[in-house]
MIGU-37706 format. One record per residue: residue number from 1; residue in one letter; y, z, x of N, C-alpha, C in turn. Coordinates in steps of 0.05 Angstrom, whole numbers. Example, Ala and Ser with C-alpha at 12.3 -4.5 7.8 and 13.67 -1.06 7.14 Angstrom:
// residues 2
{nr 1&rest A&n.y -114&n.z 156&n.x 264&ca.y -90&ca.z 156&ca.x 246&c.y -66&c.z 156&c.x 264} .
{nr 2&rest S&n.y -45&n.z 142&n.x 257&ca.y -21&ca.z 143&ca.x 273&c.y 1&c.z 157&c.x 258} .
//
This chain:
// residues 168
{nr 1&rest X&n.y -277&n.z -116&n.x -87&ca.y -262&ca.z -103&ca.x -108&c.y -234&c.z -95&c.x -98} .
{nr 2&rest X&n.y -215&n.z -91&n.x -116&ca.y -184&ca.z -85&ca.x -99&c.y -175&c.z -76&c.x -123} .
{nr 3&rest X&n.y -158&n.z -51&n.x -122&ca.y -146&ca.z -27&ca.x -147&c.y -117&c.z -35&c.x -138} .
{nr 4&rest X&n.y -96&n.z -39&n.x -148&ca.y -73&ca.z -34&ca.x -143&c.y -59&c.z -10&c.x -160} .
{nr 5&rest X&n.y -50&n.z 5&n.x -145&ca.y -30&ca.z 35&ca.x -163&c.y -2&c.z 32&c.x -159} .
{nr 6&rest X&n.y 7&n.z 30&n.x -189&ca.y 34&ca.z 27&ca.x -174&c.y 47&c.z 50&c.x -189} .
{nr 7&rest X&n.y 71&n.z 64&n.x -182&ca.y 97&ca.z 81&ca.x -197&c.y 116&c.z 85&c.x -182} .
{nr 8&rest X&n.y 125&n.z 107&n.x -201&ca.y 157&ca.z 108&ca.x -181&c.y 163&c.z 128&c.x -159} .
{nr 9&rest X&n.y 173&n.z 133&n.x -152&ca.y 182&ca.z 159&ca.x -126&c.y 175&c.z 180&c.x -140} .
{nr 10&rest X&n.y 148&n.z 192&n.x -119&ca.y 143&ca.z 219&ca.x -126&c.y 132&c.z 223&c.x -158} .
{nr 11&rest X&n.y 115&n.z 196&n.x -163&ca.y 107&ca.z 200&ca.x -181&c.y 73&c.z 203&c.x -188} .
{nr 12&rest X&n.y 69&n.z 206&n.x -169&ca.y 34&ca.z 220&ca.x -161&c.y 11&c.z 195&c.x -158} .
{nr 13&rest X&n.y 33&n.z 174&n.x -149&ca.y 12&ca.z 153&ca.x -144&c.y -2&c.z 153&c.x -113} .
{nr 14&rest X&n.y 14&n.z 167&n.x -104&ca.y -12&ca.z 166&ca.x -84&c.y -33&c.z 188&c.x -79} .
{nr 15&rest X&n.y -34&n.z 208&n.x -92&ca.y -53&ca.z 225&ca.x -100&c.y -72&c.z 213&c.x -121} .
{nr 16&rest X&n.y -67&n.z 196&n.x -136&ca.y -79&ca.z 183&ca.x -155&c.y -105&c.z 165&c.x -136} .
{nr 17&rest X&n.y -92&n.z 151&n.x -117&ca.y -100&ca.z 131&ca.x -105&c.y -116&c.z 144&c.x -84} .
{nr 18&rest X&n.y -105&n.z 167&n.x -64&ca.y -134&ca.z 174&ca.x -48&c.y -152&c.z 191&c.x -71} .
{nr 19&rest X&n.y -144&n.z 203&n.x -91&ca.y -174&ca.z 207&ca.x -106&c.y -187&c.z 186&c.x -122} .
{nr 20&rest X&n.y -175&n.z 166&n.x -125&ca.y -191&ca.z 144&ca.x -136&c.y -213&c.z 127&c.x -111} .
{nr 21&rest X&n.y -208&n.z 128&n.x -91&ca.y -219&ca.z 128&ca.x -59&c.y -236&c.z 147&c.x -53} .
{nr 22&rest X&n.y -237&n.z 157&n.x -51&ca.y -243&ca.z 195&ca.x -49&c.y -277&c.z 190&c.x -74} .
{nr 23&rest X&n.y -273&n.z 179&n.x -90&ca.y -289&ca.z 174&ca.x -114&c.y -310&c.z 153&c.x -109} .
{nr 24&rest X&n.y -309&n.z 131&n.x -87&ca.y -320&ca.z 112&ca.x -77&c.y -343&c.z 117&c.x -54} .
{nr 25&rest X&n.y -365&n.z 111&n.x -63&ca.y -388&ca.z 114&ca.x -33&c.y -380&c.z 96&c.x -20} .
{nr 26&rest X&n.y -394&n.z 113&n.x 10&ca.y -377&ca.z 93&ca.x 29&c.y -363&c.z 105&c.x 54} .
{nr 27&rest X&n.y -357&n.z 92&n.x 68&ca.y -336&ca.z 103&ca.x 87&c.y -308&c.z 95&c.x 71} .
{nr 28&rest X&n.y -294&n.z 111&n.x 83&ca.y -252&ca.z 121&ca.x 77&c.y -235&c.z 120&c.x 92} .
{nr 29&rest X&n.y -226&n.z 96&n.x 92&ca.y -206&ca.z 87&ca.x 116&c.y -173&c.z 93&c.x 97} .
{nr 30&rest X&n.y -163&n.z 107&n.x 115&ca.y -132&ca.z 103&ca.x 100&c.y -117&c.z 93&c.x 123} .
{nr 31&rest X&n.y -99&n.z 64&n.x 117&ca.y -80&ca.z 54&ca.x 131&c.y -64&c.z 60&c.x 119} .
{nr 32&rest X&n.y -47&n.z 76&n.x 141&ca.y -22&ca.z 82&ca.x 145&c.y 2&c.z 65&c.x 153} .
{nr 33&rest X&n.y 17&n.z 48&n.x 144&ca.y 40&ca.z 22&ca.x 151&c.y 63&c.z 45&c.x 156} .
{nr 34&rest X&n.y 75&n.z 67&n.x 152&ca.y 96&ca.z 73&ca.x 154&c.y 103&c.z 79&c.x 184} .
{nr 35&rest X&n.y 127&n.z 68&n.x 191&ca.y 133&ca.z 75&ca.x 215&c.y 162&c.z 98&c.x 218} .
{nr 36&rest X&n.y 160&n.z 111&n.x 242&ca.y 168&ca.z 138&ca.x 228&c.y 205&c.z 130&c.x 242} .
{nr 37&rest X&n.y 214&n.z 122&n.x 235&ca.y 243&ca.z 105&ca.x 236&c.y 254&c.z 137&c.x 229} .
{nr 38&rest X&n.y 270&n.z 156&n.x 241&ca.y 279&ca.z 180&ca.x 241&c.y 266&c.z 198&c.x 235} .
{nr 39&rest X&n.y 286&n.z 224&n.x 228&ca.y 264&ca.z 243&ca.x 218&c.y 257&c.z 247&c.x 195} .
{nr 40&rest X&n.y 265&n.z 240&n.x 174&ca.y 253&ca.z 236&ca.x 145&c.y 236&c.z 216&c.x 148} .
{nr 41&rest X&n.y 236&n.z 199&n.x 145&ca.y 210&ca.z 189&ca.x 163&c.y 193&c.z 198&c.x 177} .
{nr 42&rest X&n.y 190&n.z 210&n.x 195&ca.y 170&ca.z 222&ca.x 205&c.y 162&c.z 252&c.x 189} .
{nr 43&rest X&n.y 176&n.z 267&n.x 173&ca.y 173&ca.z 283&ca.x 158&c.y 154&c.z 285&c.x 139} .
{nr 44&rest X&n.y 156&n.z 260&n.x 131&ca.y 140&ca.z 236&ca.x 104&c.y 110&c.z 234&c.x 120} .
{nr 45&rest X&n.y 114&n.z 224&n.x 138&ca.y 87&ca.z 219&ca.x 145&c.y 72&c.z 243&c.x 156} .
{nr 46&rest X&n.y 81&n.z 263&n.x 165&ca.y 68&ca.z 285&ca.x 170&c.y 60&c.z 299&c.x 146} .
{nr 47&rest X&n.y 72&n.z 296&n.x 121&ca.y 70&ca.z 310&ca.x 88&c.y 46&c.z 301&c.x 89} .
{nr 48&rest X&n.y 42&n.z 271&n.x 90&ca.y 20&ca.z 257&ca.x 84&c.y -8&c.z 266&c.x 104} .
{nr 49&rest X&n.y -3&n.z 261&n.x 128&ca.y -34&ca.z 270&ca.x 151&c.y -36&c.z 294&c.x 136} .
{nr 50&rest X&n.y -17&n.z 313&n.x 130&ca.y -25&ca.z 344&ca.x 121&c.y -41&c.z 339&c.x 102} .
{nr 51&rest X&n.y -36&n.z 331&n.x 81&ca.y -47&ca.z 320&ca.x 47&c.y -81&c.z 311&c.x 55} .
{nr 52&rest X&n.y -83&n.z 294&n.x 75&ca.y -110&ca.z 279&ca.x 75&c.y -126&c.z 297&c.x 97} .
{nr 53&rest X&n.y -115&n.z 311&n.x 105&ca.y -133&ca.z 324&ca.x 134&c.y -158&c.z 338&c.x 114} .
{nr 54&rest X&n.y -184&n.z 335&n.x 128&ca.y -207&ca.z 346&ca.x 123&c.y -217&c.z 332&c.x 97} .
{nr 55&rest X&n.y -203&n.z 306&n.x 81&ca.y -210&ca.z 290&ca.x 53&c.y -227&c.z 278&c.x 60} .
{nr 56&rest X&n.y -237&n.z 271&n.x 80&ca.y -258&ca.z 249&ca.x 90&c.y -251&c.z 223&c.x 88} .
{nr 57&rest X&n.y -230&n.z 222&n.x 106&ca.y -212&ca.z 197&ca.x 110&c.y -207&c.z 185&c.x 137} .
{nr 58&rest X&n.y -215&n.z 166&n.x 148&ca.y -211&ca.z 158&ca.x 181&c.y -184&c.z 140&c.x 177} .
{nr 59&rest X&n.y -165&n.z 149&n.x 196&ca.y -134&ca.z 136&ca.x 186&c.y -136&c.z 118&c.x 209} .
{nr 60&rest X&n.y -114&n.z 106&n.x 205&ca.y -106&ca.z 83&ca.x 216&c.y -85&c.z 79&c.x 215} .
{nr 61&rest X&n.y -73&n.z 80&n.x 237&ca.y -35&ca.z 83&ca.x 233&c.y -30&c.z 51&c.x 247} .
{nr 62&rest X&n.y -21&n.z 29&n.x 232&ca.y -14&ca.z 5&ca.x 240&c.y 5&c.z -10&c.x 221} .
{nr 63&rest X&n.y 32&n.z -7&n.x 230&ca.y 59&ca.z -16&ca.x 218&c.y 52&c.z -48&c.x 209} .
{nr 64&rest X&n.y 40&n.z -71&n.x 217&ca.y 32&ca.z -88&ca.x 219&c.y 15&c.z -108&c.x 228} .
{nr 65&rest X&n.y 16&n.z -139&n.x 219&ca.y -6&ca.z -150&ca.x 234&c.y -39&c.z -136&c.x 220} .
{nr 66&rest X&n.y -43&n.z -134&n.x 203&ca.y -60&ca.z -133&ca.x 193&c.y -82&c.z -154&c.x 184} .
{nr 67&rest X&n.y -84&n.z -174&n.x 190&ca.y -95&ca.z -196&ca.x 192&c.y -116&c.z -194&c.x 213} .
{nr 68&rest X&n.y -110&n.z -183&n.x 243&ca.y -124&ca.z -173&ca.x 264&c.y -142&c.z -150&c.x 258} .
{nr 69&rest X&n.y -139&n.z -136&n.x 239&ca.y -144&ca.z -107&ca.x 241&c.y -181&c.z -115&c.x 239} .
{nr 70&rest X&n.y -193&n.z -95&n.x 259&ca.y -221&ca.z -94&ca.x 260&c.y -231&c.z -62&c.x 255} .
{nr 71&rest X&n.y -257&n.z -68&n.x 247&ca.y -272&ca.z -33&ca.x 243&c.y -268&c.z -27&c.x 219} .
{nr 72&rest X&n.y -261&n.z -45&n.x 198&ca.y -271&ca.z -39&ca.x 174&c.y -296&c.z -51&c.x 156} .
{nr 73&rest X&n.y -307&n.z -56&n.x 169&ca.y -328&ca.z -75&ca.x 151&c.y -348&c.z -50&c.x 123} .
{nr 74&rest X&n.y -346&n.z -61&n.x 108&ca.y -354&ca.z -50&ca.x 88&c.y -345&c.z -17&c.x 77} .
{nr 75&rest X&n.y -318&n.z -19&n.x 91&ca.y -299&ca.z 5&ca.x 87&c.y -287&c.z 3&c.x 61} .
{nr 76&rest X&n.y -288&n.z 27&n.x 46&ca.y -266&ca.z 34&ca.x 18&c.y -228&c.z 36&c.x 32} .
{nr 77&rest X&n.y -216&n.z 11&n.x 32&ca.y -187&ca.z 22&ca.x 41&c.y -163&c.z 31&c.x 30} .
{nr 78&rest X&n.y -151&n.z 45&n.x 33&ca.y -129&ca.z 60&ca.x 17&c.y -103&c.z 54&c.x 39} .
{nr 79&rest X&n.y -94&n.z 29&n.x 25&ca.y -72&ca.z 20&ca.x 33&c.y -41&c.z 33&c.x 28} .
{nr 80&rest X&n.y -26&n.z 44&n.x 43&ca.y -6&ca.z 65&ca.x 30&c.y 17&c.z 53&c.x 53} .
{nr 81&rest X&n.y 39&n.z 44&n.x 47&ca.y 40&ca.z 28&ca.x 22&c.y 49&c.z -6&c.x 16} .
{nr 82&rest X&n.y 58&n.z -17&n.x -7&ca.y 60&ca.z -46&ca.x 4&c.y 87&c.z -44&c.x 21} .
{nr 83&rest X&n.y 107&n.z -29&n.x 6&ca.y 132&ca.z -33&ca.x 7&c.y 138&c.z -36&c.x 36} .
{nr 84&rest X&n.y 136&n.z -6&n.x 51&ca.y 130&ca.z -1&ca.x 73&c.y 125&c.z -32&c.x 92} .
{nr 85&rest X&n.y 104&n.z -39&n.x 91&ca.y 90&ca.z -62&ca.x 105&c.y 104&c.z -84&c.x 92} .
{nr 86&rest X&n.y 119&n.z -96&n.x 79&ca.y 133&ca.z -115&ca.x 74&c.y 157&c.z -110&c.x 86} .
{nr 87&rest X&n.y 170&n.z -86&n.x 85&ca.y 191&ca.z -79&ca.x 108&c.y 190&c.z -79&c.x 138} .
{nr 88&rest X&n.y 174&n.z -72&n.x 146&ca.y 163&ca.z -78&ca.x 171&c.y 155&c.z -106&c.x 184} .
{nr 89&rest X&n.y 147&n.z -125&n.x 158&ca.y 140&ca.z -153&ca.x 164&c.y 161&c.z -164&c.x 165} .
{nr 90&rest X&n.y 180&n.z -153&n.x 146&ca.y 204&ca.z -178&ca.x 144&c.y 227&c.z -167&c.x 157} .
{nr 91&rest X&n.y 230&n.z -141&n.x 171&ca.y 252&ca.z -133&ca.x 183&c.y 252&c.z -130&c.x 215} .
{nr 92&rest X&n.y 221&n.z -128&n.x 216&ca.y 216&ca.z -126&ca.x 254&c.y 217&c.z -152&c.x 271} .
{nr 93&rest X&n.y 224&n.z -147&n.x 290&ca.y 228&ca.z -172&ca.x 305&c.y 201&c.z -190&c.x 308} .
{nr 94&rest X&n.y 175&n.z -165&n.x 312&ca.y 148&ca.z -181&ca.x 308&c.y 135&c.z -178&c.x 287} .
{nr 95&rest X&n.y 147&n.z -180&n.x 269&ca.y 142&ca.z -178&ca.x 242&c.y 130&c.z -210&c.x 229} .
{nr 96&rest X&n.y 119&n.z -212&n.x 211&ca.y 109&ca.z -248&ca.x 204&c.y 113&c.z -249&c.x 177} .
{nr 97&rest X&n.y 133&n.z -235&n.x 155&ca.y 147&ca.z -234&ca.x 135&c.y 119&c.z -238&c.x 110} .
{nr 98&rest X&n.y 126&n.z -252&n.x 96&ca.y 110&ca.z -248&ca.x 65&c.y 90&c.z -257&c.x 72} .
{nr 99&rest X&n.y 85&n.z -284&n.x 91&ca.y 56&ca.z -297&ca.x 94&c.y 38&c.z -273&c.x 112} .
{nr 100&rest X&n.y 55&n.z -255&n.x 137&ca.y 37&ca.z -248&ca.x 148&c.y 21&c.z -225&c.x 121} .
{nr 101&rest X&n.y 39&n.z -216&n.x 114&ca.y 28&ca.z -196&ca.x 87&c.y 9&c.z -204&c.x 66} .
{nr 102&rest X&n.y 13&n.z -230&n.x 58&ca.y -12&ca.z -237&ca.x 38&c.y -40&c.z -243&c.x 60} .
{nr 103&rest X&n.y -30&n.z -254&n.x 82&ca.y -58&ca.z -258&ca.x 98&c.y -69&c.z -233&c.x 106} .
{nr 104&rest X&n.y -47&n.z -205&n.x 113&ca.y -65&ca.z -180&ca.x 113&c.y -83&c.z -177&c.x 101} .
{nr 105&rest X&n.y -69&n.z -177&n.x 75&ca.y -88&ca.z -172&ca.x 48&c.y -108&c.z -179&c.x 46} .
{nr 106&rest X&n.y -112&n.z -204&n.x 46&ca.y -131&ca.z -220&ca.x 44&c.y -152&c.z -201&c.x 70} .
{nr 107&rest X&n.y -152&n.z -210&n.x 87&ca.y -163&ca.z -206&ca.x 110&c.y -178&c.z -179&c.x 109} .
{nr 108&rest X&n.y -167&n.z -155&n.x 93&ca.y -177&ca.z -119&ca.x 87&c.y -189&c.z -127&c.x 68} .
{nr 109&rest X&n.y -186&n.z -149&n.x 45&ca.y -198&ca.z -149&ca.x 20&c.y -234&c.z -164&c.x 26} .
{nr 110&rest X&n.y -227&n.z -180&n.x 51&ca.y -253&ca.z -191&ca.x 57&c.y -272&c.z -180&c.x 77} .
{nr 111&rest X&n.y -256&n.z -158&n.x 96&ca.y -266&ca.z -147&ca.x 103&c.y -287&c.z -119&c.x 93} .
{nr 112&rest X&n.y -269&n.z -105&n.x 79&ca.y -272&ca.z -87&ca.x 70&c.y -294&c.z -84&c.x 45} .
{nr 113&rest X&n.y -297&n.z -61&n.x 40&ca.y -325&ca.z -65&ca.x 12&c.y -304&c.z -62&c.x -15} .
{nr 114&rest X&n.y -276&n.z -36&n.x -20&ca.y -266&ca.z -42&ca.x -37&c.y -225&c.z -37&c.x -27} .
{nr 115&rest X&n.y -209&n.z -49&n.x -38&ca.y -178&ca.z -43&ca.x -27&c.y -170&c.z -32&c.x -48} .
{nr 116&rest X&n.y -158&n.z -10&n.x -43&ca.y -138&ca.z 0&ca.x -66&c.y -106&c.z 2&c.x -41} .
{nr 117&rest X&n.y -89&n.z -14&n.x -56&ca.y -61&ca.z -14&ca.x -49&c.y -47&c.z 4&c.x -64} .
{nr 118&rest X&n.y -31&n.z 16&n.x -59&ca.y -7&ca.z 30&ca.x -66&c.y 20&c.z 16&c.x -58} .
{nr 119&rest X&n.y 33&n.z 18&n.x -85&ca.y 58&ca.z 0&ca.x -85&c.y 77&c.z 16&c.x -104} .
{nr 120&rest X&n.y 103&n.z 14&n.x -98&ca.y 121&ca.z 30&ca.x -116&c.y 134&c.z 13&c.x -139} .
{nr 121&rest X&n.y 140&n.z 27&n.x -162&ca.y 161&ca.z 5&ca.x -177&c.y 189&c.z -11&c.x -172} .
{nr 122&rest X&n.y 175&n.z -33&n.x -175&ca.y 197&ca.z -51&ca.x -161&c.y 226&c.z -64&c.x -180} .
{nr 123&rest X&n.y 246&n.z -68&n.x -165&ca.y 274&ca.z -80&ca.x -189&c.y 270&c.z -75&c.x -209} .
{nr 124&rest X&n.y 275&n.z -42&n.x -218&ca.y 272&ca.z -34&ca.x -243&c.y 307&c.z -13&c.x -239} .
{nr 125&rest X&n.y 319&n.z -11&n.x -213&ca.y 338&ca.z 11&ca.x -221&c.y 369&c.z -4&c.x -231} .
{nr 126&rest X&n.y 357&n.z -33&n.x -227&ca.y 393&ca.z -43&ca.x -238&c.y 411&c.z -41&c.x -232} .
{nr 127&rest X&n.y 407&n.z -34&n.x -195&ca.y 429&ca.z -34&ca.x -170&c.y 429&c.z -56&c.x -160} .
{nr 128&rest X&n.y 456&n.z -64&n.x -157&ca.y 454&ca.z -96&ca.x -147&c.y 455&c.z -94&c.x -114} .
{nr 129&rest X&n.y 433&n.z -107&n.x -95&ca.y 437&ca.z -100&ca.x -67&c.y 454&c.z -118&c.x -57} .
{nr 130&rest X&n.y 446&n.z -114&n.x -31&ca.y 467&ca.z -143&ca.x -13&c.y 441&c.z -167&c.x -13} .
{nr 131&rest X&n.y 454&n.z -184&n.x -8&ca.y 432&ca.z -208&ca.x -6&c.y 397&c.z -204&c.x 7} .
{nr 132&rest X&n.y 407&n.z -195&n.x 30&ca.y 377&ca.z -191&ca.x 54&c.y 361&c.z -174&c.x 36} .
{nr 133&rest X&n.y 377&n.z -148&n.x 24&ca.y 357&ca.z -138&ca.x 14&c.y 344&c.z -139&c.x -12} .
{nr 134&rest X&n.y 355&n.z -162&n.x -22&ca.y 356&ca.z -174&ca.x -41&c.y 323&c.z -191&c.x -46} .
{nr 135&rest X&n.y 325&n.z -211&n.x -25&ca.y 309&ca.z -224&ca.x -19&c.y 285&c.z -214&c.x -5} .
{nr 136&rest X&n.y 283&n.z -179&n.x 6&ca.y 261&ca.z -170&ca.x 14&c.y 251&c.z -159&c.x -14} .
{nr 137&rest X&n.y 268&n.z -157&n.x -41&ca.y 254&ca.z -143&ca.x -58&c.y 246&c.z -166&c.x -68} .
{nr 138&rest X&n.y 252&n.z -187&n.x -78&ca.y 242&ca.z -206&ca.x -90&c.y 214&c.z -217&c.x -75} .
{nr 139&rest X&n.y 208&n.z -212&n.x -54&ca.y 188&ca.z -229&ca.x -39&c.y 167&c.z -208&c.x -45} .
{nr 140&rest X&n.y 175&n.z -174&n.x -45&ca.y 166&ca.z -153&ca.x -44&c.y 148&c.z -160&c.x -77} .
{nr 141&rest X&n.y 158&n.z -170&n.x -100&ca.y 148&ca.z -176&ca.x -119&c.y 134&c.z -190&c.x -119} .
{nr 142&rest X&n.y 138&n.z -214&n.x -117&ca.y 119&ca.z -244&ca.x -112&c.y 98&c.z -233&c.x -101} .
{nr 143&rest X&n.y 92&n.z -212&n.x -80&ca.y 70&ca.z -204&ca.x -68&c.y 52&c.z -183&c.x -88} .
{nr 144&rest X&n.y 69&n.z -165&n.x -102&ca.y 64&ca.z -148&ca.x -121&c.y 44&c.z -169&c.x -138} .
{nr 145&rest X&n.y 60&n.z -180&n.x -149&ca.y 45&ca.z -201&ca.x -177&c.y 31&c.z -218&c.x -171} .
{nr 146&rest X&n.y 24&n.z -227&n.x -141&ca.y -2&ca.z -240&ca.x -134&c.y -19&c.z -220&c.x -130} .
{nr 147&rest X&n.y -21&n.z -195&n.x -119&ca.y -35&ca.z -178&ca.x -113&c.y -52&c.z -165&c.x -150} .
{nr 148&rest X&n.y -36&n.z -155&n.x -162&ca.y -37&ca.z -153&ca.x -193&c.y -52&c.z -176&c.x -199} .
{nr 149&rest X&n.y -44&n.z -196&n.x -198&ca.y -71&ca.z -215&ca.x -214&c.y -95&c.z -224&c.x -198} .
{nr 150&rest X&n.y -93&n.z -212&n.x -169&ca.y -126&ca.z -216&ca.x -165&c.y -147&c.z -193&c.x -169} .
{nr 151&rest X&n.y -127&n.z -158&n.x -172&ca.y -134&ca.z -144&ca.x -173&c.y -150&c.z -134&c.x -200} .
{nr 152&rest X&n.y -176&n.z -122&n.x -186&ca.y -203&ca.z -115&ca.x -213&c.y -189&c.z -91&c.x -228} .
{nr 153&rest X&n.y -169&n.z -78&n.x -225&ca.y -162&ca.z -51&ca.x -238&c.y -131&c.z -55&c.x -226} .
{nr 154&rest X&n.y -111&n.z -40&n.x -245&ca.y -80&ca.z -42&ca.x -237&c.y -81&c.z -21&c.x -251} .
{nr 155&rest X&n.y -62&n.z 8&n.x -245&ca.y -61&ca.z 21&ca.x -249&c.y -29&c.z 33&c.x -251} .
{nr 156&rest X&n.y -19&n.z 46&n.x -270&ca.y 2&ca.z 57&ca.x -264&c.y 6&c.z 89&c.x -272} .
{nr 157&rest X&n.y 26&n.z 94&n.x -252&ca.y 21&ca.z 129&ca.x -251&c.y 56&c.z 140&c.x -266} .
{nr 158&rest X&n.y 55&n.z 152&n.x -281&ca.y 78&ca.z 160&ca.x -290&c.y 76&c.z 200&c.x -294} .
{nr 159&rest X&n.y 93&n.z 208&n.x -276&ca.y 96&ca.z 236&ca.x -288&c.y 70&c.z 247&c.x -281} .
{nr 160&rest X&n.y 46&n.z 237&n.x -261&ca.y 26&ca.z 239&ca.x -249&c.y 6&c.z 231&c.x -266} .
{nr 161&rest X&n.y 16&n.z 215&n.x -289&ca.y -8&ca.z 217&ca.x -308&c.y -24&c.z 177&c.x -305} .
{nr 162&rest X&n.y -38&n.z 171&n.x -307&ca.y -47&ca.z 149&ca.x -300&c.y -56&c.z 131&c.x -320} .
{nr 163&rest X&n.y -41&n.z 108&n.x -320&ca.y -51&ca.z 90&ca.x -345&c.y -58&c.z 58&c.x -336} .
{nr 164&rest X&n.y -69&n.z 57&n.x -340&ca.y -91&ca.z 30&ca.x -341&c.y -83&c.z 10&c.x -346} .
{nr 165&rest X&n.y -74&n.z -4&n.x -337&ca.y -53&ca.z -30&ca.x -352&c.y -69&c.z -50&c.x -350} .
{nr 166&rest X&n.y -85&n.z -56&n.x -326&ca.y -117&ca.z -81&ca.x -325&c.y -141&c.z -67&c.x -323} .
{nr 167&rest X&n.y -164&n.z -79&n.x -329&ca.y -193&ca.z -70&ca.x -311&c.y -205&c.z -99&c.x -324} .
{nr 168&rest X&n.y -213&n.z -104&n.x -295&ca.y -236&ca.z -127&ca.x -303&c.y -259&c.z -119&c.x -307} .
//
């Protein structure tokens, strides 16, 4: 099974997403992709360990390369987030860009018993970038909308409130 949540900044999708996890028998793996690139960055991710400490969640802090990842077998995973991990794929030097990312996927989705991803709204603010980043949002989609149509439930969170856009 695989849930995708998606919304905008600070719009309670990822509270949505570890209690939709949180809701699953099972063991609770939360992968963590953010890498703490300054101190808002690292700020962010400490908001977050605070948020999940004592939820009954075994984390996993791994920026990439997820294709390798072992010790989840029949784990509920709470993927946080795509964006994150598509930046990291396509901007790090050992990074393996969109393919290594759909083969992650794949790889947690077969491993695992269910994936819920978290992903933000994408090319919706009608800022024109520079090229590079241009082409990480566009790839950042293509991955979105393959992910969305294999996914049993797509969910979107607006204003914290959660609406249902698929369920198979």
């Amino acid at each position: 099974m695989m849930t995708l949540v998606i919304g905008g900044a600070a719009s309670g999708k990822s509270e949505y997403a570890e209690q939709h996890v949180l809701g699953l028998d099972g063991e609770r793996v939360y992968l963590a992709v953010m890498e703490p690139f300054g101190r808002e960055a690292a700020a962010r991710i400490e908001k977050h360990r605070a948020r999940r400490a004592g939820r009954g969640f075994r984390t996993i802090e791994r920026p990439r390369d997820l294709a390798s990842l072992t010790g989840l077998s029949g784990a509920n995973v709470l993927l946080e987030d795509l964006p994150n991990l598509m930046a990291n794929e396509t901007f790090s030097e050992e990074g393996g860009g969109k393919a290594a990312v759909l083969a992650g996927l794949r790889h947690l989705r077969e491993e695992g018993r269910h994936l819920t991803i978290v992903t933000g709204d994408l090319m919706s603010d009608g800022i024109r970038y520079p090229e590079e980043t241009d082409n990480y949002l566009r790839e950042l989609a293509e991955v979105a909308i393959a992910v969305a149509a294999e996914a049993d439930l797509v969910v979107e969170v607006v204003c914290g409130v959660p609406n249902i856009l698929k369920r198979r």
